[in-house]
FIKOLZA-1660 file (N, C-alpha, C; in steps of 0.1 Angstrom, whole numbers, plus 5000, padded with zeros to 4 digits):
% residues 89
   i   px   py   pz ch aa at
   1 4831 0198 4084  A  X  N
   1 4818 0196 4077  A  X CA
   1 4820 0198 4062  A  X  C
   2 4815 0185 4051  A  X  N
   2 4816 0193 4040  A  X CA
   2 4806 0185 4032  A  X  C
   3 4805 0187 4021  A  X  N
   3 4788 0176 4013  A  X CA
   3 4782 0186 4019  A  X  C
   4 4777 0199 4025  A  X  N
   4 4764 0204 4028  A  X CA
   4 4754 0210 4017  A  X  C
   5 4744 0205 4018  A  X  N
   5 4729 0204 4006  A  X CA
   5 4715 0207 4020  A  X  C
   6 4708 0220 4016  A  X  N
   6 4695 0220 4017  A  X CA
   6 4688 0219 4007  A  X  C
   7 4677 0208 4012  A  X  N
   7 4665 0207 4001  A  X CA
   7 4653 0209 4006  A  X  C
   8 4649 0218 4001  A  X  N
   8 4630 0225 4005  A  X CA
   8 4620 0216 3992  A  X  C
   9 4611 0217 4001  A  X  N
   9 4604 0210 3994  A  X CA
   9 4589 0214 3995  A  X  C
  10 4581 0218 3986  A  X  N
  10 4566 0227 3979  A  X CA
  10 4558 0221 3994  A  X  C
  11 4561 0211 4000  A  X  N
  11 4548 0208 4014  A  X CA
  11 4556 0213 4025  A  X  C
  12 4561 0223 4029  A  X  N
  12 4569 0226 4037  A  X CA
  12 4583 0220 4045  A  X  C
  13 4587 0210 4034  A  X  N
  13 4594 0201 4044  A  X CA
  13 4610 0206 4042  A  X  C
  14 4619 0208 4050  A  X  N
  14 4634 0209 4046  A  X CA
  14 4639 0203 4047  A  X  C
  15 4653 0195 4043  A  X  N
  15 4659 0185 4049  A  X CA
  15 4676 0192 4046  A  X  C
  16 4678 0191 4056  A  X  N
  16 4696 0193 4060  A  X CA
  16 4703 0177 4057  A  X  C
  17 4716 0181 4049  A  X  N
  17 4726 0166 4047  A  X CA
  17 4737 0175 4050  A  X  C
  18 4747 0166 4057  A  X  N
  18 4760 0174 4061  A  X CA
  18 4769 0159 4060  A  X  C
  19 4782 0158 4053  A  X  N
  19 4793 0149 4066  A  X CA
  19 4796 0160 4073  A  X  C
  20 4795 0153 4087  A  X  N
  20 4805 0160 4097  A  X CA
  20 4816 0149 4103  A  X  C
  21 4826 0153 4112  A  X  N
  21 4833 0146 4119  A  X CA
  21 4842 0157 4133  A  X  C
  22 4845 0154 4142  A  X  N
  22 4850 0163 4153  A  X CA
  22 4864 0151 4158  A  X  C
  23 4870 0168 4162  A  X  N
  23 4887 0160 4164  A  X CA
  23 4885 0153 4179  A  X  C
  24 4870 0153 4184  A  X  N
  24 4870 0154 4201  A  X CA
  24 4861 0139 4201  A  X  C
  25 4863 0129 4208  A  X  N
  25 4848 0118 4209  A  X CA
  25 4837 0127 4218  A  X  C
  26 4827 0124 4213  A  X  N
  26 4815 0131 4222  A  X CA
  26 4808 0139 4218  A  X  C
  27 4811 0148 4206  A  X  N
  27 4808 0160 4203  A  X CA
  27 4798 0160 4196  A  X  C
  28 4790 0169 4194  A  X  N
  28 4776 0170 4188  A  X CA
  28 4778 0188 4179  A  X  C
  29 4778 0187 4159  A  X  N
  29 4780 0200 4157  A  X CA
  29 4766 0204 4157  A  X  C
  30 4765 0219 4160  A  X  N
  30 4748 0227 4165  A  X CA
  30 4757 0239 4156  A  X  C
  31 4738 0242 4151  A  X  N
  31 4737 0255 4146  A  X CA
  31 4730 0265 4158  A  X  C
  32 4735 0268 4170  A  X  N
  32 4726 0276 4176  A  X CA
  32 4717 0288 4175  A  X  C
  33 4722 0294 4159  A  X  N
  33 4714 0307 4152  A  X CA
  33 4705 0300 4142  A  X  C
  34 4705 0285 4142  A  X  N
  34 4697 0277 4132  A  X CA
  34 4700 0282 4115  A  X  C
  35 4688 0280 4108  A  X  N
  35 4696 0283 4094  A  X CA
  35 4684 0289 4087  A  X  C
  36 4689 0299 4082  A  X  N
  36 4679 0313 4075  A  X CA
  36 4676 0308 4058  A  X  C
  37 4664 0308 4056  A  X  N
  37 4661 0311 4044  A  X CA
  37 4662 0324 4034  A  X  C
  38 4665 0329 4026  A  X  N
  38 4663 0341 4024  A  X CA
  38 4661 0341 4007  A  X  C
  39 4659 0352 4003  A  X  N
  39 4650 0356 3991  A  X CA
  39 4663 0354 3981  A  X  C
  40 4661 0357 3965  A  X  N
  40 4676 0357 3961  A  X CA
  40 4684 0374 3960  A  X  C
  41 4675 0382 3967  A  X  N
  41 4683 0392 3971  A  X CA
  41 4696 0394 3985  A  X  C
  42 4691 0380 3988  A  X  N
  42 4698 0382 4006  A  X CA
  42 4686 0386 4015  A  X  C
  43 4675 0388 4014  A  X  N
  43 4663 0393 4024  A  X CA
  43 4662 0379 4030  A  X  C
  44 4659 0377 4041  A  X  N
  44 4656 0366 4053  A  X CA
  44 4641 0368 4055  A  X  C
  45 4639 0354 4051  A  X  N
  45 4628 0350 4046  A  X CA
  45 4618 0343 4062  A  X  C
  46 4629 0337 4067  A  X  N
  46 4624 0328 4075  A  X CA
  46 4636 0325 4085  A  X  C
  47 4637 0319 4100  A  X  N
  47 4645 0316 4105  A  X CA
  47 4646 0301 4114  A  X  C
  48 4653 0290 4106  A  X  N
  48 4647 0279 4117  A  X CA
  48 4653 0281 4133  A  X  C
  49 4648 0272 4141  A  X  N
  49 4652 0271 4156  A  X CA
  49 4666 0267 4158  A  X  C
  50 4674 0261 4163  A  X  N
  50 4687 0259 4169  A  X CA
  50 4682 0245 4165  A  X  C
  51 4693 0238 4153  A  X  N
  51 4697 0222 4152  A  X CA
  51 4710 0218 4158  A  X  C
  52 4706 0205 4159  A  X  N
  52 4717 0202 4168  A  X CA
  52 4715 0187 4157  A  X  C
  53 4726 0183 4157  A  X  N
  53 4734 0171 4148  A  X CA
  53 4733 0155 4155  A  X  C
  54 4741 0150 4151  A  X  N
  54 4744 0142 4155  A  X CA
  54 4750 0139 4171  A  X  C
  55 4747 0136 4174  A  X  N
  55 4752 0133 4193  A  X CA
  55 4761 0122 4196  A  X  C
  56 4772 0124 4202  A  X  N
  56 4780 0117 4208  A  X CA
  56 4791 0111 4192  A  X  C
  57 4793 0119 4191  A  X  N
  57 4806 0114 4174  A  X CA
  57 4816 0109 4181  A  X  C
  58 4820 0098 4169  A  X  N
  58 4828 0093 4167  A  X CA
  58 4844 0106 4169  A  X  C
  59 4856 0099 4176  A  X  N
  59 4865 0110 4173  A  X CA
  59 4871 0107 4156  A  X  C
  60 4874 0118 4152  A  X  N
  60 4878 0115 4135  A  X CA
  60 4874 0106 4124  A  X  C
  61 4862 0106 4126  A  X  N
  61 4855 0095 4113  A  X CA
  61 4843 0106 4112  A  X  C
  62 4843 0106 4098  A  X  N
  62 4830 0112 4091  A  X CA
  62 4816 0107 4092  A  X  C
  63 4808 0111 4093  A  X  N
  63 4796 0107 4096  A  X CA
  63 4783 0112 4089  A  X  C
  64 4769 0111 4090  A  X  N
  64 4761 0113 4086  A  X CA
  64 4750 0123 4090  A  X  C
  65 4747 0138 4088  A  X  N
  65 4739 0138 4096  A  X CA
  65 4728 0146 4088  A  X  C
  66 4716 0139 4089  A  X  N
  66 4705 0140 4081  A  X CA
  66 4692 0147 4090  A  X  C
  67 4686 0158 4089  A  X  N
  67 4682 0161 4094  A  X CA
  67 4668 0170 4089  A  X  C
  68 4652 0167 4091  A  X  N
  68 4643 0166 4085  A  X CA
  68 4636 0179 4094  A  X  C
  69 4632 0195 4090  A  X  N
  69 4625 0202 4097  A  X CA
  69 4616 0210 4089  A  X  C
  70 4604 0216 4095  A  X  N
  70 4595 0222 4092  A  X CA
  70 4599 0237 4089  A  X  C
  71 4594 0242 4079  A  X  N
  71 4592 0255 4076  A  X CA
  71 4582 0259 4068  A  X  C
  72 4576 0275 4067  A  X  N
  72 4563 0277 4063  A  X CA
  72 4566 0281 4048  A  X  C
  73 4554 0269 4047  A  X  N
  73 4558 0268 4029  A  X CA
  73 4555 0277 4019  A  X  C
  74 4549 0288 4023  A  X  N
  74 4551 0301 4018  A  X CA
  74 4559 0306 4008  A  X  C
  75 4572 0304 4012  A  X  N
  75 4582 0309 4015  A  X CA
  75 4592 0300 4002  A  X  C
  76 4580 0291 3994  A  X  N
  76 4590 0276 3986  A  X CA
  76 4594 0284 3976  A  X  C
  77 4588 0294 3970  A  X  N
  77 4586 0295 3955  A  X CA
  77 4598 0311 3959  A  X  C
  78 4600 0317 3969  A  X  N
  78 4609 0328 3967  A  X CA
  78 4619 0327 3974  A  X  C
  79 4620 0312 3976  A  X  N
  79 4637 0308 3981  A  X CA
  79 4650 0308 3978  A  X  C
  80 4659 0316 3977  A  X  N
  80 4669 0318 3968  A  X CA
  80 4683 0312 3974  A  X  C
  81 4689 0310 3986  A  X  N
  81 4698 0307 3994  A  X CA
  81 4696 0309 4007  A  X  C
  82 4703 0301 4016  A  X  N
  82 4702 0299 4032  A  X CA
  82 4715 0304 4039  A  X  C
  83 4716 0306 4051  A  X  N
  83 4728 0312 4057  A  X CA
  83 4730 0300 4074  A  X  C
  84 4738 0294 4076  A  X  N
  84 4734 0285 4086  A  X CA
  84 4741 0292 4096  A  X  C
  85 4738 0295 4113  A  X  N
  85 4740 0308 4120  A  X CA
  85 4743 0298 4131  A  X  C
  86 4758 0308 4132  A  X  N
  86 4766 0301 4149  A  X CA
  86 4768 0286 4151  A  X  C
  87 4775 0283 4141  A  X  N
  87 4775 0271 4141  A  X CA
  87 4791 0265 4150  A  X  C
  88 4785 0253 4161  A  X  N
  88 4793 0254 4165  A  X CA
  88 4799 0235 4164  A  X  C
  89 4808 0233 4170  A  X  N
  89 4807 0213 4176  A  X CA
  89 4821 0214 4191  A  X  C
% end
């Protein structure tokens, strides 16, 4: 995985960008602890659900995986860094 960028945005929207690629055909990379917002102290702000990527990859070619989720927009203006949790492919 490398290029990784979250972008939050003031109407609650987040969007995940990643290349990924897997040594395996078939594979799908997941965050099964999803990916934590947190304050710029490190305090965890918020925690999204379990994402899951792209499905069925290509073996060894980079790819695209763009991915649009909800979070409570509360949370826009004391966002300081994210932690992406259990990530696996």
């Amino acid at each position: 995985m490398e290029d990784r960028k979250l972008t939050l945005f003031p109407d609650g929207r987040a969007v995940w960008y990643a290349r990924v690629k897997s040594s395996g055909s078939g594979d799908a990379w997941v965050f099964y602890g999803g990916i934590s917002l947190k304050d710029r102290n490190g305090a965890v702000l918020w925690t999204s659900p379990k994402l899951v990527g792209p499905q069925n990859m290509p073996e060894d070619r980079w790819i695209e995986w763009n991915q649009e989720f909800p979070y409570p927009k509360v949370w826009f203006r004391h966002f300081g860094k994210a932690t992406i949790h259990k990530p696996h492919c």
